[in-house]
Structures are given as structure tokens and as C-alpha cells.
C-alpha positions, 0 to 999 in steps of 0.5 A: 754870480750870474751868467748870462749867454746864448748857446753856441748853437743857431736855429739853423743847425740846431734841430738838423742835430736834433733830426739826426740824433733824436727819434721824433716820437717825444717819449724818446726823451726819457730814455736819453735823460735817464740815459745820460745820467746812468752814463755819468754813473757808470763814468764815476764807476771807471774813475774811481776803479782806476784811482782817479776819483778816491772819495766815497761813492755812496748809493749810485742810483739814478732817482725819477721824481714828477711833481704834478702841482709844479709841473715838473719832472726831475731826473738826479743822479750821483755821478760825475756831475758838470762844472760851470768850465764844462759848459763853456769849454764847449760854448755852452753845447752840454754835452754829458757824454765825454766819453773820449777823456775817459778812453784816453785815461783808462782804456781797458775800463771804458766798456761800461760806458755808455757813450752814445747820449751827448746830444740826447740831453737836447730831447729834454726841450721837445716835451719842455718850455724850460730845463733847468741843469743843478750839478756838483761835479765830483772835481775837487773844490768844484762849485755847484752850478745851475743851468737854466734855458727855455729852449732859445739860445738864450741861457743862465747860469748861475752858482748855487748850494749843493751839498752832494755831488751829481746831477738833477735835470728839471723838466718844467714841462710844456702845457702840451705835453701834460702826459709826462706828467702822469706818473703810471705814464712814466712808469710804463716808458722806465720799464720799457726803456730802462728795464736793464739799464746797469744802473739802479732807476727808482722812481717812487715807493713801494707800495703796501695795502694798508687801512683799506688803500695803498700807502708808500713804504720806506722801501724805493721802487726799483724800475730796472734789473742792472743784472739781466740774463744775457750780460752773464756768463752760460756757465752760471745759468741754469735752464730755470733761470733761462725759463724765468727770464722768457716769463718775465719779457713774453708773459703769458707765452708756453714755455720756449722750445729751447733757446740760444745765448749769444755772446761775442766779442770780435769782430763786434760786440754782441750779447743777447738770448733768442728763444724758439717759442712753440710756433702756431701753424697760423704762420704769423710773424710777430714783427715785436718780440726781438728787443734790440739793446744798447748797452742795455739801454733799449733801442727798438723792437722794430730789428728788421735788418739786424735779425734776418727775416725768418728768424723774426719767429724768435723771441728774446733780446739782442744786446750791441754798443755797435749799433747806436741809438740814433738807429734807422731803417736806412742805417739797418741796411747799410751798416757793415757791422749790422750785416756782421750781425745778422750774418752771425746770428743766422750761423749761431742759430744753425750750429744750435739747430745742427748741435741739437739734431746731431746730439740730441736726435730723439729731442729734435724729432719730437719738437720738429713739428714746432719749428718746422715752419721756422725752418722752412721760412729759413730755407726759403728766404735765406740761402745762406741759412739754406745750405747748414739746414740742408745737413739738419732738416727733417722728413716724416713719413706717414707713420712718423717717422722722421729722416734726414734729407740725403738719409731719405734719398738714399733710403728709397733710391733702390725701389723709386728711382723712375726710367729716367734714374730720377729719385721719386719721393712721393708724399700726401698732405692729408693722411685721411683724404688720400688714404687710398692713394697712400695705400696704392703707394705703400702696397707697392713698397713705396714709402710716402712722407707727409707734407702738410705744412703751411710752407710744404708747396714752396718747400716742395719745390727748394727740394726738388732744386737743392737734391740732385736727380729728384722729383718730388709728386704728390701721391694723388697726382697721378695713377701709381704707375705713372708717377713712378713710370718703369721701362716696361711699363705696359701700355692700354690695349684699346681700340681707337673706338673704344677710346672715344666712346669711353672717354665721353662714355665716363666723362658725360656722367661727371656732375657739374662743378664750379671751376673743375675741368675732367679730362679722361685717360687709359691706363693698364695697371694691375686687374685687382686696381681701382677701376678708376681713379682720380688725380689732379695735375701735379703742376697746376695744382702746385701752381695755385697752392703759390698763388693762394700765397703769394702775390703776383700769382692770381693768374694760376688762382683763377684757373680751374682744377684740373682732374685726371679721370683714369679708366683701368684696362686691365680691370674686369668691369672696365673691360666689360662695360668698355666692350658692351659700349663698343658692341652696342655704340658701333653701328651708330658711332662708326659712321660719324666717327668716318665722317669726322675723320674725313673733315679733319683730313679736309681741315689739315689740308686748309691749314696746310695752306697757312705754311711759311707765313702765307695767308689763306684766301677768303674762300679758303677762311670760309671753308675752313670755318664751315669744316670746323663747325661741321666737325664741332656738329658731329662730335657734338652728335656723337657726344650726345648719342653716347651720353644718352646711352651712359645715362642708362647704365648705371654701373658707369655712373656708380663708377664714377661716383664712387671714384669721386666720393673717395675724393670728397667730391660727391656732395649735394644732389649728385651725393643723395642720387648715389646712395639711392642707386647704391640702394636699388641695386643691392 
């Protein structure tokens, strides 16, 4: 007896339900089939487990089978397969799925099923031109039936022989979609849907090297493992087991730091393994290597919004029936159960990370360095992840030693707390390069932690926010006694003359560099100090460091380098050539040093007028600017004279040299100039 109908469906609601329910890429539509036919498995499963289906269950497996020369692609299963009844009881809306009857049987078991995949079977007729349905069900004296549709509403159905009970879904597939037919094709997307599906997927033999070519065994391919690693319990695993999973989903990867098995059961459903891979200091968030699952059907690696940004860095699986196939970028981020999920994640991973620090100290030490960036992200991004990192963080010094944040404050609060009683915690990013600013520190007694990682510039700044009375200062920034500034800190004994001749006096005698600025200060720090030192803006150079990283910030990026050139009063040779500079200088210099006070004075007088918003007349505008460029005129007169005068004294330049060469910044010509007049005077 034959059927014939339309489905209880028009063009018109049909393919909104599609868009809903469906993914747009076609391939999708291999996961649903195979999908739907693991659901009525697992229904068959729960029926028979509580006594409603009494009859032997045979090899529940679920077969994938391309015939090349018919053009088709089948996909058979043994389960609870679907009456002619069935399919007009909902006018002909087939729909695998009735979860509900099930629920309502036997609660207690319908965990096992699936549940999700009614609609899917739909994505049979975006890669067909017909889908053919030949089913048994499992009822006692059911009739087989076949179901045939080309994709119009019209359908037929009819009933044929079948003599074992389940499910064979035929797809004759469409001269455009000709790849579904390829069978290394279809193999790629069972592993990459059907990997962990819990019931056994073959597709094919096993195949052995015979007579010079593969040939099919009697043995079936099997696609999938129903068992994987995340759906037993911890206590059953040990760490190889663990190991030889990460190898199997991330091959060729270095073996994980450590990992965290998820496993909870309220307020939702979550399974799942995250592992801590060895993370390059490259800093490269591969979006791909969290599998989301459902059911251990696979969903997505795209899991932005069920995984927190930082946490991106991990690699593993996330298993949850509580978040559907038909999942989005929108539902990500408005479902209250995935922000359940997220939320739980972060705090699982911070106890793991507080568990391992507190337990296993000496471990945690020694892989900081792999998952410090991870850390930081974690810091800087997530508050909440901020707060439990705060108590497991670590520090290191520059001889390796490692600390907890509120450990190091109260460690070094009794030798670098400055006049402020702010807590000074000084640090070098470059062990080599600022080795004798390191040295100026720990001379002291000052202990200098290293801060060399990618994220240390942002990470700087969150602690500098998170530790009370803290401050944070690289140890290059400035001369030792001012980063860590004293009460009784001495000030520089100099007169007002030997300030201005010195300054142009060291600064005339810097080479040329391309977007570096030098300004000149005087300091009295201890005589057996450098004579001179360098240091760069702690702010600026901060501020550029960002820009270099983040977007919005190319302003800071642009500007130039700002360098501090630091004369020690206290030193000998600065004393000395400070003093013959004056001597020999004064007679020239004085004068013009009167006349540029005398039209500075006349030049405040002018500004003066511009108080309370008045406006200067035009006589008083050109005076003024006739001032200005007198003044600029005597400075650039008293600039020269005593440019002239450093160029011929060549322990100025050697200073000066040196200085910069101990901060790699002698190169070219001014390099080779140096080395000769190192030379010469030996």
C-alpha cells in the first residue's frame, strides 16, 4: 500500500526552522544523521534498561556506508527505528527526537539521550535531490516502512520488507554536492563530529597491506571512541592516561604542564579536560584548541563566550548538554547557563592553580615561566580570575628566586619604602643590559625582580593598582637615589653658572639619534658613583611600551625617547671639569648670562599684561616677539661658545661616551670615534 502527501510544513516556515536550527555550512548535515541515529540507540538503550523493550538488542552500532557509482550516502542504525503512525501522528514533520515520551517513562535514565536533533534530520536535503527513510521500529507487529521526498513537500510512503529493526537514511545526493560522496571526505568530518559520539560509528574496513596494495579486512572501521576520557571518573585515571589523551586531540604538541578535569552536575551539566600546554613567548592565542561537545557530539572550536578570553590559552574539551547544537555567537552571550559556565570554569582553574601553588610550591616555581603569560592575560582581563590570582602569582628576582605578591611586599618594606611610605619595588627587564643599574640597586641592599615578560608593562601597572602604597620603577629610570628618594636626601652643590655651562657643556657632546631627546640633571650621589648616568622616563617609556601593544596608543608611539643625562656632583672628575669649565667660561659666559636675565625680566613684564584674559596691544606683541628672539639669539651664542669649548676637552666626550655605550647606545661613527680617543689617551 502506497502513500501519498504533502508534509505539514510550507516553503514559508520551512527554512526559517532550517536557519534556526541548522548551521549554514552543509557538512553539518553528517553529524545531525549520524546524530540522530546514535539518539535512537541510546532510546532503545533506556528502553530496554527499564523493561520496556524486552527483546535481544544485537550490535548497536550505527554503519556510514557511500556508494560512488549510485551516488548515494546511507547512514543505518539498529535502534528504535519509526512507524508509518509516527510520521503522520506529527503530519508527516519527522522528527527522531521524542525525547519527551521517554522523559516521561523513565526519568531517571533519559541522561543518555541525546535529545537535541529533531529538526536536524531536515539537513539531509541541503547536500540532496532525495532522502529516502526505510525503518522497523522496535514496536511489537510494526510494519516496515519507506519514506521518500525529494525536498518539496510532496512525499511517499510506503510499506516495504525489512527484516531487522532500525533505521537506514538514504541520501541520493545532489550533482552539486558531489564531495559527500568522496569516502577520505567523509571519514574527515566522522572524525571531527563523531570522534566521541557514545555509540559505535563504522564506516568501512580495516584495512591491511597485501600483495603489494591495501585490501579490506573482516574487521569494521571503527570512527569514534564511545568511552573518552572526560566521561570517567579521575579516580579511575591515571596521569599516562591523561597524557595519551592531550596526544591523541593535539598531536605533536610538548607534553601539557598539567591539566583540570571538570566534572560537574549542578547548577548545570559540565564535563570536560582542559590542559596547561608550554606557552611560547610569542604570545598567540590559538583561538581552536578548546573542543566544545554536546553529549559528546561535537559542537564547536569557536567557544568564545563559553571559555573566557585568557583561558583560550588551554587546550582540551568542554563537554555540556546545556548548550545546544544549534549554538551561536549571539546565544554564547546571552545565555545564563553559559555564563554559569564560564564563571565556573575560571574559578575551577584558579583553585587548580592556588591548589598546585599551595601544595606543591617548588613545582609551581619551576613551570612559572610557562604559564606566567597565561596568568597575567588572566589578571589583566578577568577581574574575577584577578582577585584568586592575587593569593598564587608569583614574583622573581634577578637571581631567581621566586615570591608571592604580598610575601615580596613585606620582604622589602623595611629597606624600600621612600619619604612617602610608599613601597618601592624595583625591577630590570634585561639582566645584561642594565646590569650596572642592578648592580647600583643590590649594592644598596635593594632587591630587583625581573620583568621580562611580553605582558610585564600592562602587568606592571595592575600591581601598582591592586598592592596598596606601592610603586613599581624600573631600576634604569632613574639614579638610585631618587628612585628610592630619602628624607635627607642631599641636594647638588652648584652654582647657577656651573649649572648652565654644564648642562650645554654634556649635552653638546651627545651624537645625534633619530627620535631621542636628552635633558641634563645634577645629582649628588655617593663620590665613588658613576660619574654620569643614564636613564629614561619611567612614564614615557611605559607609555610606549602600551602603544607598541595596543591599539588607540600610537600617539605615545611616535613621540621620542626621553633620556636623563645625570652628572654626579659628588664625583671628582665632574667636580673638576665642572669647576675648570666655570674658570675658564665665566668671563665669556657671565655677560651674556646678565643680558638673558635682563630680557627674561622684560619678557615676564610683557606677559604679565596678559593677566585676567586681556589681550596685548600690537606694540606690546612685537616687543615681545622681538625679546623672545633676542633671548633665543644669546642662548644660541652662549650655546655655541661652550660647545666649542666641550669639543676640546676630551674627557667630557669620553664621559659621555661611556655612559652611553654602557647603555648600547654608542654605535657607528660615534662608536669608532670613541675606541680611537680611548686609544690616544692611554
Amino acid at each position: 500500500m502506497m502513500q501519498k502527501g504533502s508534509i505539514g510544513v510550507t516553503t514559508e516556515n520551512i527554512f526559517p526552522v532550517i536557519k534556526k536550527f541548522l548551521y549554514s555550512d552543509h557538512e553539518i548535515f553528517l553529524r545531525e544523521l549520524v546524530s540522530n541515529a546514535v539518539d535512537a540507540t541510546q532510546k532503545l538503550k533506556t528502553l530496554a534498561s527499564c523493561g520496556e523493550y524486552k527483546e535481544e538488542l544485537g550490535d548497536l552500532k550505527v554503519t556510514v556506508t557511500v556508494d560512488a557509482e549510485k551516488g548515494t550516502l546511507t547512514v543505518s542504525d539498529s535502534g528504535i527505528g519509526i512507524t508509518a503512525e509516527d510520521i503522520d501522528k506529527n503530519n508527516n514533520q519527522i522528527e527522531f527526537s521524542a525525547t519527551d515520551d521517554i522523559h516521561n517513562k523513565k526519568n531517571e535514565n533519559a541522561n543518555a539521550i541525546i535529545g537535541h536533533f529533531g529538526l536536524g534530520f531536515y539537513s539531509a536535503f541541503m547536500v540532496s535531490k532525495k532522502v529516502e527513510i526505510r525503518s522497523l521500529s522496535y514496536k511489537e507487529g510494526a510494519k516496515a516502512v519507506s519514506w521518500t521526498c525529494d525536498g518539496s513537500p510532496e512525499y511517499e510512503m510506503t510499506e516495504i520488507e525489512k527484516a531487522t529493526r532500525g533505521t537506514d537514511i538514504v541520501l541520493y545526493i545532489d550533482d552539486d554536492e558531489k564531495e559527500f560522496l568522496d569516502k577520505a571526505r567523509i571519514e574527515t568530518l566522522l572524525k571531527k563530529y563523531c570522534r566521541f559520539l557514545p555509540v559505535t560509528v563504522v564506516f568501512g574496513k580495516e584495512q591491511e597491506w597485501k600483495d603489494g596494495k591495501y585490501v579490506d579486512t573482516d574487521k569494521d572501521k571503527v570512527i569514534n571512541n564511545v568511552e573518552p576520557l572526560w566521561t570517567r571518573k579521575p579516580t579511575e585515571l591515571k596521569d599516562e592516561d591523561y597524557l595519551k589523551f592531550y596526544r591523541a586531540i593535539q598531536p605533536g604538541q610538548d607534553d601539557p604542564l598539567f591539566w583540570i578535569h571538570l566534572n560537574v552536575d549542578y547548577p548545570f551539566t559540565l564535563t570536560g579536560i582542559l590542559y596547561f600546554p608550554k606557552i611560547k613567548n610569542n604570545f598567540d592565542i590559538n583561538k581552536n584548541r578548546i573542543q566544545l561537545y554536546c553529549n559528546q557530539v561535537f559542537v564547536t572550536d569557536s567557544v568564545e563566550g563559553v571559555v573566557p578570553e585568557f583561558l583560550m590559552l588551554l587546550q582540551g574539551v568542554i563537554d555540556s548538554p546545556d548548550i545546544p547544537l544549534n549554538v551561536s555567537r549571539s546565544y554564547l552571550q546571552s545565555d545564563a547557563n553559559v555564563k554559569k559556565i564560564s564563571s565556573y570554569i575560571t574559578k575551577k582553574v584558579s583553585a587548580r592553580l592556588e591548589e598546585i601553588a599551595k601544595n606543591d610550591a617548588k613545582n609551581f616555581e619551576e613551570k612559572w615561566n610557562d604559564i606566567k603569560i597565561f596568568i597575567e592575560y588572566g589578571m589583566l582581563t578577568d577581574e574575577k580570575f584577578c582577585e584568586s590570582a592575587m593569593k598564587f602569582a608569583l614574583l622573581e628576582d634577578v637571581d631567581g628566586k621566586f615570591f608571592k605578591l604580598n610575601d615580596y611586599k613585606e620582604l622589602v618594606k623595611g629597606t624600600q619604602t621612600d619619604k612617602d611610605d610608599n613601597v618601592v619595588m624595583l625591577y630590570a627587564t634585561d639582566k645584561e643590559a642594565q646590569y650596572s643599574y642592578i648592580k647600583a640597586a643590590t649594592d644598596r641592599g635593594y632587591s630587583v625582580l625581573m620583568m621580562n615578560g611580553q605582558l610585564d608593562p600592562h602587568f606592571v601597572g595592575l600591581l601598582e593598582n591592586k598592592l596598596e602604597k606601592t610603586r613599581l620603577v624600573r631600576v634604569d629610570s632613574n639614579v638610585i637615589d631618587n628612585i628610592i628618594p630619602s628624607k635627607d636626601k642631599k641636594e647638588a652643590e652648584i652654582s647657577e653658572l656651573q649649572r648652565t655651562i654644564g648642562t650645554t657643556l654634556f649635552k653638546s657632546q651627545i651624537p645625534a639619534m633619530e627620535k631621542c631627546e636628552f635633558y641634563v640633571a645634577f645629582e649628588a650621589m655617593n663620590p665613588q658613583a658613576s660619574p654620569i648616568v643614564i636613564t629614561q622616563s619611567e612614564y614615557m617609556r611605559r607609555m610606549k611600551e602600551m602603544a607598541a601593544m595596543q591599539p588607540g596608543m600610537s600617539f605615545y608611539g611616535e613621540m621620542p625617547d626621553s633620556f636623563t643625562l645625570t652628572l654626579n656632583t659628588e664625583h671628582p672628575l665632574v667636580k673638576t671639569l665642572l669647576a675648570s669649565a666655570e674658570s675658564d667660561l665665566k668671563d665669556s659666559i657671565k655677560p651674556l648670562d646678565e643680558k638673558l636675565a635682563g630680557i627674561n625680566k622684560e619678557i615676564a613684564a610683557l606677559n604679565d599684561k596678559r593677566k585676567d584674559g586681556k589681550e596685548l596691544s600690537e606694540d606690546d606683541r612685537n616687543a615681545l616677539n622681538a625679546r623672545e628672539n633676542d633671548a633665543s639669539m644669546v642662548r644660541e651664542e652662549q650655546n655655541k661658545l661652550i660647545a666649542d669649548y666641550a669639543s676640546k676637552q676630551d674627557k667630557v666626550k669620553q664621559l659621555v661616551d661611556i655612559a652611553l655605550l654602557g647603555n648600547g647606545m654608542l654605535k657607528g661613527e660615534a662608536l669608532s670615534k670613541f675606541l680611537d680617543r680611548s686609544i690616544s689617551l692611554l
